[in-house]
KOLKOLBA-80316 format. One line per field, with one value per residue: residue in three letters; residue number from 0; x, y, z of N, C-alpha, C, O in turn. Coordinates in steps of 0.001 Angstrom, whole numbers, m for minus. Example, Ala and Ser with C-alpha at 12.3 -4.5 7.8 and 13.67 -1.06 7.14 Angstrom:
# KOLKOLBA-80316
r	ALA,SER
k	0,1
n_X	13190,12850
n_Y	m5690,m2250
n_Z	7800,7080
ca_X	12300,13670
ca_Y	m4500,m1060
ca_Z	7800,7140
c_X	13200,12900
c_Y	m3300,30
c_Z	7800,7870
o_X	14236,13409
o_Y	m3319,1138
o_Z	8465,8039
***
This chain:
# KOLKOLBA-80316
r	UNK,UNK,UNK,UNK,UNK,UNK,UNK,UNK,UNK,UNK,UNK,UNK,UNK,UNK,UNK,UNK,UNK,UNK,UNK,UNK,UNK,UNK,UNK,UNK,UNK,UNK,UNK,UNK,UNK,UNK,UNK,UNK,UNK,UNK,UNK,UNK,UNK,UNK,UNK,UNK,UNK,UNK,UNK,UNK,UNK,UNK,UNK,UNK,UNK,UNK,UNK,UNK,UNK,UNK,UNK,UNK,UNK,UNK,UNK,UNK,UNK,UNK,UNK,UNK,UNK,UNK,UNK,UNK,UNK,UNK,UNK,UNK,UNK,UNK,UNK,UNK,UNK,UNK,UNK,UNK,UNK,UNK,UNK,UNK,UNK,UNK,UNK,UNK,UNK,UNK,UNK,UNK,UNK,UNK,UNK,UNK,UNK,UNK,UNK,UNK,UNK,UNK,UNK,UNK,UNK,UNK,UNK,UNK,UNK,UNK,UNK,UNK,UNK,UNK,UNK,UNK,UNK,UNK,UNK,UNK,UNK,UNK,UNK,UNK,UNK,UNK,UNK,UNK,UNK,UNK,UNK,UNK,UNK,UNK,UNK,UNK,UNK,UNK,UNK,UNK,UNK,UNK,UNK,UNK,UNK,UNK,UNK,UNK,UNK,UNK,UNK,UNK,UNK,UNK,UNK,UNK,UNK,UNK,UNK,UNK,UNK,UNK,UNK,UNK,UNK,UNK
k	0,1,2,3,4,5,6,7,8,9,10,11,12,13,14,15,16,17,18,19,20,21,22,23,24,25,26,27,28,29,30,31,32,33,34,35,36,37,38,39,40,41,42,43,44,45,46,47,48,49,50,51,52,53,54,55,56,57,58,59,60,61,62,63,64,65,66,67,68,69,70,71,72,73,74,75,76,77,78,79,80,81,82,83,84,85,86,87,88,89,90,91,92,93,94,95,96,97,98,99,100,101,102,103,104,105,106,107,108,109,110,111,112,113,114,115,116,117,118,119,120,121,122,123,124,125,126,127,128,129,130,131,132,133,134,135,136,137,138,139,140,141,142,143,144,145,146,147,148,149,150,151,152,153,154,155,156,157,158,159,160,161,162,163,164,165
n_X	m19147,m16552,m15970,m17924,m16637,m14458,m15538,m16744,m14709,m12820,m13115,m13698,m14800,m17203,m16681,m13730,m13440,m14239,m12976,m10043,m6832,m4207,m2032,m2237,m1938,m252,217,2231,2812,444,m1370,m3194,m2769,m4201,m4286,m5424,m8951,m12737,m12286,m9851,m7060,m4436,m4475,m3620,m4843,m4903,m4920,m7114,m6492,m8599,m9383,m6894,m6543,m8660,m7850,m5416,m6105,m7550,m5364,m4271,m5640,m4634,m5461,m4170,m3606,m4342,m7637,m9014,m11340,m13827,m16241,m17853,m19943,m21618,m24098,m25231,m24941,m27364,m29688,m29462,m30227,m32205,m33762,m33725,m35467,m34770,m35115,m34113,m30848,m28175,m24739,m23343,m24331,m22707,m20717,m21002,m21844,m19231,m17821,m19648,m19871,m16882,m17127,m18943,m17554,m15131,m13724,m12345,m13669,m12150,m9769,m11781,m12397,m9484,m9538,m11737,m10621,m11935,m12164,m13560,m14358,m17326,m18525,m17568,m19215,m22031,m21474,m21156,m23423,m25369,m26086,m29474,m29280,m26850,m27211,m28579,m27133,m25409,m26524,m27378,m25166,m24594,m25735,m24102,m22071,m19698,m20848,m23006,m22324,m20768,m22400,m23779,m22144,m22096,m24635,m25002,m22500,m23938,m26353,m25284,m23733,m26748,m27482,m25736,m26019,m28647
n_Y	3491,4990,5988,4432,1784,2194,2425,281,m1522,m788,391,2905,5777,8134,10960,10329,9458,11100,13345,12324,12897,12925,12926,11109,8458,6004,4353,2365,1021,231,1358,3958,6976,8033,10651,11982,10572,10136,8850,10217,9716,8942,6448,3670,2758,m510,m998,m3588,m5722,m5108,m2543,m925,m1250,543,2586,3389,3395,5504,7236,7292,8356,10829,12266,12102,14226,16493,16622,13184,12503,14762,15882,17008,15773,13655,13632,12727,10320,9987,10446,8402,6011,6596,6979,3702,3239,2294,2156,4179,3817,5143,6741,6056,3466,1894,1413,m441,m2178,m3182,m4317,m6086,m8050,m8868,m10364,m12287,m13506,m14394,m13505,m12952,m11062,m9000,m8506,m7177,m5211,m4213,m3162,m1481,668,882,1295,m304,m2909,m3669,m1846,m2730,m4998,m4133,m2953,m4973,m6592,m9718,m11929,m12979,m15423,m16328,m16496,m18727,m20515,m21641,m22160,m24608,m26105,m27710,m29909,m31413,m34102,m34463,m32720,m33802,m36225,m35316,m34083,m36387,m38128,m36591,m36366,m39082,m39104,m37350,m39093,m41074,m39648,m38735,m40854,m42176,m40530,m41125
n_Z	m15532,m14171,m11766,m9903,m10548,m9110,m6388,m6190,m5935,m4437,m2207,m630,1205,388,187,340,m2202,m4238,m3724,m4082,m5276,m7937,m7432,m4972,m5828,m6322,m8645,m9608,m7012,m6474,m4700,m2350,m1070,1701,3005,5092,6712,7736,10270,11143,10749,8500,5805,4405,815,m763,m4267,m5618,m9146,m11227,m9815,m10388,m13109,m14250,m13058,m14467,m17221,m16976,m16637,m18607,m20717,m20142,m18244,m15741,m13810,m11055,m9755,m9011,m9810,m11307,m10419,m8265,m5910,m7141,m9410,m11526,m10624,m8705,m10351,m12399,m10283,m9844,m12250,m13047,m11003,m8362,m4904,m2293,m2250,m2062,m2755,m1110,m585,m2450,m768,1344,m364,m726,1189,1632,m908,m55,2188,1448,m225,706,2790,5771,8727,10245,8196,6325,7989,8005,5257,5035,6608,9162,12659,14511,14410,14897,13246,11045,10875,10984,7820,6295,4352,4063,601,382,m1743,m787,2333,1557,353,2189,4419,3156,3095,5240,4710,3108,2368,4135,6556,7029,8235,10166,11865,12539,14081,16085,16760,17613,19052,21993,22557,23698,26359,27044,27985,29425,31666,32926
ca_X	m18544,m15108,m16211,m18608,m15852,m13604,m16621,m16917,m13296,m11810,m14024,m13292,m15477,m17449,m15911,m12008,m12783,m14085,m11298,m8746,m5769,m3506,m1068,m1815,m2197,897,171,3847,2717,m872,m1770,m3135,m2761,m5173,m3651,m6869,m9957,m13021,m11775,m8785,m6403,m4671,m4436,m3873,m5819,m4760,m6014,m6875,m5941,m9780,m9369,m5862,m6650,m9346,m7290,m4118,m6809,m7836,m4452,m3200,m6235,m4729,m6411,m3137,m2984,m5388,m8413,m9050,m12898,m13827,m17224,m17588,m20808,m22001,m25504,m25316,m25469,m28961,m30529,m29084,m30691,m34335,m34241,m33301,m36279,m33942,m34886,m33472,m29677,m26983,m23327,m22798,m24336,m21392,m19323,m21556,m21496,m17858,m17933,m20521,m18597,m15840,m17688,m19335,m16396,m15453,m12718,m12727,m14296,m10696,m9403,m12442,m12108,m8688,m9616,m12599,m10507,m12793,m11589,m14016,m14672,m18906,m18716,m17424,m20144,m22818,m21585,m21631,m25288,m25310,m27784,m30104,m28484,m25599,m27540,m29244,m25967,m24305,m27293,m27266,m23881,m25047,m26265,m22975,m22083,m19013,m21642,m24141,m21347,m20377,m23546,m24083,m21308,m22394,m25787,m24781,m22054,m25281,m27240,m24364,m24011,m27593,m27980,m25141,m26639,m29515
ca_Y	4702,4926,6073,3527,540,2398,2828,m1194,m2135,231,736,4324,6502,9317,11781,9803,8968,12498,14121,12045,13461,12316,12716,10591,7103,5266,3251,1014,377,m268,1996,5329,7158,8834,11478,12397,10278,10081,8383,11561,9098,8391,5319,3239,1833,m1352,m1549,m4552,m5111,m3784,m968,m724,m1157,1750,3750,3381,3580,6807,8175,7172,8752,12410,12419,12188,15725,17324,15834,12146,12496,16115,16025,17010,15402,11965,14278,12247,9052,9834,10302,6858,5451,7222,6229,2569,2622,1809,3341,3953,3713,6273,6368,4787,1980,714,1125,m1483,m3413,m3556,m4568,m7769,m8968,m9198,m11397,m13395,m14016,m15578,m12764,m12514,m10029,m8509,m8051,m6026,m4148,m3143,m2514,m141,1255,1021,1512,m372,m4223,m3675,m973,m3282,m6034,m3773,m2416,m6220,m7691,m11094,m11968,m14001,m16133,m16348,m17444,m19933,m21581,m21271,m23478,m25869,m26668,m28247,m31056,m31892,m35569,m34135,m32178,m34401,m37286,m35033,m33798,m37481,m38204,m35391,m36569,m40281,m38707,m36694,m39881,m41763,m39202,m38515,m42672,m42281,m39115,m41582
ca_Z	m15028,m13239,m10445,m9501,m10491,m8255,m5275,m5744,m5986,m3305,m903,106,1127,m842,535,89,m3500,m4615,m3593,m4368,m6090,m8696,m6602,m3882,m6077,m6877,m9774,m9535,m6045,m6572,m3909,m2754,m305,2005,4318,6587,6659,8234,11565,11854,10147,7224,5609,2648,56,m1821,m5428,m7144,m10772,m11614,m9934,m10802,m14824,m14081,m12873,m15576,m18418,m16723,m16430,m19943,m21489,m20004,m16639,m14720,m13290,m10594,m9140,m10416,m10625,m11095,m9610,m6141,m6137,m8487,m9959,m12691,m9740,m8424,m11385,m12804,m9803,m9622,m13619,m12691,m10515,m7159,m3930,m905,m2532,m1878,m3102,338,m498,m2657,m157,2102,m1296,m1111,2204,1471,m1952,689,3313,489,m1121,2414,3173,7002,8897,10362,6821,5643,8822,7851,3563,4989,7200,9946,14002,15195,13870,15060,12048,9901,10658,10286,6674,5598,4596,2925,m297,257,m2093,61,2903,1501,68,3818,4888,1953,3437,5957,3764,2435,2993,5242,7210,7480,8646,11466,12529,13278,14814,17302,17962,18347,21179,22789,22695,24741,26807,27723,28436,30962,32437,33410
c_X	m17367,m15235,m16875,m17988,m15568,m14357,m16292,m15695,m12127,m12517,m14309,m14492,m16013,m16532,m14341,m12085,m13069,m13511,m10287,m7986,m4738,m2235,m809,m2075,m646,494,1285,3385,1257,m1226,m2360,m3355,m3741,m4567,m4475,m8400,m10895,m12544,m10630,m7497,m5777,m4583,m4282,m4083,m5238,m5766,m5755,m6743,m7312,m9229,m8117,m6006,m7830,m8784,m6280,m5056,m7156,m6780,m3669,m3858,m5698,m5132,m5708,m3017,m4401,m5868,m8711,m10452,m13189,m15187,m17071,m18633,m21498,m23680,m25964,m26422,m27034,m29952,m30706,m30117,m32225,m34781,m34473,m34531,m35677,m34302,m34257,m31783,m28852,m25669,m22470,m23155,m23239,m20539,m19538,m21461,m20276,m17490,m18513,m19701,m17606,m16002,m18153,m18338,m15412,m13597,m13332,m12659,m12990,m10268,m10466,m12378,m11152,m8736,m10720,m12140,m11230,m11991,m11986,m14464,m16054,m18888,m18960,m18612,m21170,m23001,m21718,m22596,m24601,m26634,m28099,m29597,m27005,m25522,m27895,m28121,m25272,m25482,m27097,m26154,m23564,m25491,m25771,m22949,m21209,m19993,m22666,m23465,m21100,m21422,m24297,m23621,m21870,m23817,m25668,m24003,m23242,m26326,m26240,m24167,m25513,m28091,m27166,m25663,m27434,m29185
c_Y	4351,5128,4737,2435,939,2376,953,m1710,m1751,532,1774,4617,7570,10328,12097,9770,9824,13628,13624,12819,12798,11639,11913,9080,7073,4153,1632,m243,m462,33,3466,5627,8239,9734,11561,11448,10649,9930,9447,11068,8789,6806,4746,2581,1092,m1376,m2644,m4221,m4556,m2320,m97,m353,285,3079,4148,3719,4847,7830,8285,8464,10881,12979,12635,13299,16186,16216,14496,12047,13822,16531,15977,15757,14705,12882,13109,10103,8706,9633,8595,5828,5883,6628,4901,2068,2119,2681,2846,3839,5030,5401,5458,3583,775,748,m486,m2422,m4010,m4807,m6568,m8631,m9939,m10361,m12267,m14100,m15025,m14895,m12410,m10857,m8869,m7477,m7251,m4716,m3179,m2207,m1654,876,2202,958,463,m2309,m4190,m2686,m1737,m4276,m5301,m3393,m3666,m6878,m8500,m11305,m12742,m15520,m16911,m17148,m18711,m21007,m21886,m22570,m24909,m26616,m27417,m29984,m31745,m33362,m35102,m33482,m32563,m35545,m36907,m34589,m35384,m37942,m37787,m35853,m38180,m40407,m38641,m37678,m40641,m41246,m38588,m40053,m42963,m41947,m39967,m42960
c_Z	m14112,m12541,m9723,m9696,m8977,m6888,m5034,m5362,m4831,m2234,m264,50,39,m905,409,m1405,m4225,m4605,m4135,m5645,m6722,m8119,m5358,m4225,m6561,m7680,m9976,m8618,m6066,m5658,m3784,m1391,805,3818,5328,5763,7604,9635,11759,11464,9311,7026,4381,1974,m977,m2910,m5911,m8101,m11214,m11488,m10565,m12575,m14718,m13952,m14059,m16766,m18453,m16971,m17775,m20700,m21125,m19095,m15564,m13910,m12162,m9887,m10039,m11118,m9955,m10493,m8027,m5657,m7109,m8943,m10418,m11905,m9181,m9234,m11932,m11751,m9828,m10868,m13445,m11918,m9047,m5814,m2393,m1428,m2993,m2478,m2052,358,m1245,m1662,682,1008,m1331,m74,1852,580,m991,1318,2527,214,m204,2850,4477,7504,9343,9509,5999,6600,8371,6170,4084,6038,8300,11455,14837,14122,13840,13665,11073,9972,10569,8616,5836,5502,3475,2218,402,m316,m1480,1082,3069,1255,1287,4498,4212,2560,4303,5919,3011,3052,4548,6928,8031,8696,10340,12137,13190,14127,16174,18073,18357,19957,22197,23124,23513,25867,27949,28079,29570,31940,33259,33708
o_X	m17410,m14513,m16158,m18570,m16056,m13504,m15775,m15682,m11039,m11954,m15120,m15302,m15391,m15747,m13746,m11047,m12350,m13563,m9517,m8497,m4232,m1678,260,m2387,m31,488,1111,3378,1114,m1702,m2209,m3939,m3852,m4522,m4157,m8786,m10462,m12386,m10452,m6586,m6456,m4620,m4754,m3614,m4985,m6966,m4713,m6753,m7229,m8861,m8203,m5598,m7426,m9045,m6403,m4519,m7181,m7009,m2747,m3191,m6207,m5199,m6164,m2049,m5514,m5243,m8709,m10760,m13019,m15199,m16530,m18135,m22006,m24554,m26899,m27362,m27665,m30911,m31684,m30756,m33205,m35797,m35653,m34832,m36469,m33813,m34057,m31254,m28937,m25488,m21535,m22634,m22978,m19538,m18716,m21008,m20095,m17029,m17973,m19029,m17488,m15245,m17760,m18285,m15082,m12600,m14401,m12045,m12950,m10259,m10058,m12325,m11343,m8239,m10710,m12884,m11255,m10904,m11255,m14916,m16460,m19630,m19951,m19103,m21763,m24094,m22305,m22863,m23815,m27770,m27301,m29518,m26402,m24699,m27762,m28118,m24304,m25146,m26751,m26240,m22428,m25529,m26343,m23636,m21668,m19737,m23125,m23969,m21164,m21275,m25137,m24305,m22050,m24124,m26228,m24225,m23527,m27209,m26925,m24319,m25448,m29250,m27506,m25864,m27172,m30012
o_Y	3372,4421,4079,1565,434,2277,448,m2408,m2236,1097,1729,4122,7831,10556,13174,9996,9796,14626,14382,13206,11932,10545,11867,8333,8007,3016,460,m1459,m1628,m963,4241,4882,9392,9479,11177,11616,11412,10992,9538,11847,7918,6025,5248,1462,1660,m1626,m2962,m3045,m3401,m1435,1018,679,1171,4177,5266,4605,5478,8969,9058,9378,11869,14207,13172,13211,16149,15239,14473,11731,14138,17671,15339,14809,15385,12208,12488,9357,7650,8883,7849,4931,5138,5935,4663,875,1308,3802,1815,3705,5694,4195,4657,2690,m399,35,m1401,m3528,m5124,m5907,m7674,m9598,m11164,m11317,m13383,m15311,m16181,m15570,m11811,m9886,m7844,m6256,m6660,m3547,m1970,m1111,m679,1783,3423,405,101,m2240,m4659,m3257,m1747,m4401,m5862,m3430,m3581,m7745,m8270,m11100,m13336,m16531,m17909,m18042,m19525,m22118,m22620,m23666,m25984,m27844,m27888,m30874,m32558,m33732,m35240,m33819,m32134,m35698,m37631,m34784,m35442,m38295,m38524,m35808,m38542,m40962,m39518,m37316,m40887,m42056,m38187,m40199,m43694,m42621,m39818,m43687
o_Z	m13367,m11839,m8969,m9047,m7966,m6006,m4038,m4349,m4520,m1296,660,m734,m991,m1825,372,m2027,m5223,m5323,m4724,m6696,m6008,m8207,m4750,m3297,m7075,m7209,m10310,m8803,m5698,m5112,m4727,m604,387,5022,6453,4607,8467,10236,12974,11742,8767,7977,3361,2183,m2040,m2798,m6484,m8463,m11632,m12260,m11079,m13107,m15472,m14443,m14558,m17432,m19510,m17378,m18036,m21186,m21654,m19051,m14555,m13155,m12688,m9474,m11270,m12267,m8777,m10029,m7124,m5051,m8000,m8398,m9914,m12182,m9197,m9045,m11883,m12302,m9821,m10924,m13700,m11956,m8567,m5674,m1751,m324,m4027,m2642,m2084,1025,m982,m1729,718,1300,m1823,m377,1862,937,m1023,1147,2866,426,m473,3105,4589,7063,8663,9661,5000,6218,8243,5909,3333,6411,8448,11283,15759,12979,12777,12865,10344,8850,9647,8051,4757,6334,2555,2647,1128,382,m1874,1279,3982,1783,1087,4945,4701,2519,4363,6768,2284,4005,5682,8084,9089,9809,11334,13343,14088,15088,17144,19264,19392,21034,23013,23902,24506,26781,29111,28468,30500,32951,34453,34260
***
């Protein structure tokens, strides 16, 4: 579904990406523009080429005019999920998905601040959870030769150090 690329790929809100209007994406630019958000703001949303090819595929097919997704409300979204067996997951949770990808992907925290167009940087670190998977590789890393090399380093200092001390 196009919506749900665009939820992962863009990050906007429900509220920003169910409204949006034809009129306020620039396709050339690879942008769109969001006059009033949440925060009282506008602001504007870089698309990647995903969302970008989502969108152009959308607009070729005849879609160009009006609202870009005509649902006020994703119906179709809850269901998908109750079928799926998923609980606890709202349309808000891609946005927090967008968010994590980001931080996984090892895009600092700053720079998701400013793609979720958040005010507040603590926002943004709550909307980012890391898998499991994620974590565990972040430890693993630890165990690298480089890692291990300098972690020795460090406790051979600390052992020179605490032999002076005394």
């Amino acid at each position: 579904m196009p919506e749900v690329e665009i939820a992962l790929m863009a990050g906007m809100r429900m509220s920003e990406q169910l409204t949006l209007e034809w009129e306020e994406i620039d396709l050339d630019e690879g942008t769109i523009h969001l006059s009033k958000t949440k925060n009282g703001s506008g602001r504007f949303v870089r698309l990647n080429s995903r969302a970008l090819a989502v969108l152009t595929m959308m607009h070729k097919r005849g879609l160009g005019h009006g609202r870009v997704f005509p649902a006020k409300r994703p119906d179709w979204f809850r269901e998908a999920v109750r079928t799926a067996g998923i609980k606890d997951f709202t349309w808000h949770c891609l946005r927090h998905t967008f968010a994590s990808l980001l931080i996984m992907a090892g895009v600092d925290l700053r720079t998701v601040q400013e793609l979720m167009g958040h005010k507040s940087i603590t926002m943004t670190a709550r909307n980012a959870h890391l898998s499991p998977k994620h974590r565990a590789a972040a430890l693993e890393k630890l165990c690298s030769s480089s890692a291990t090399r300098t972690a020795t380093e460090y406790s051979e200092q600390a052992e020179t150090v605490a032999v002076a001390v005394q």
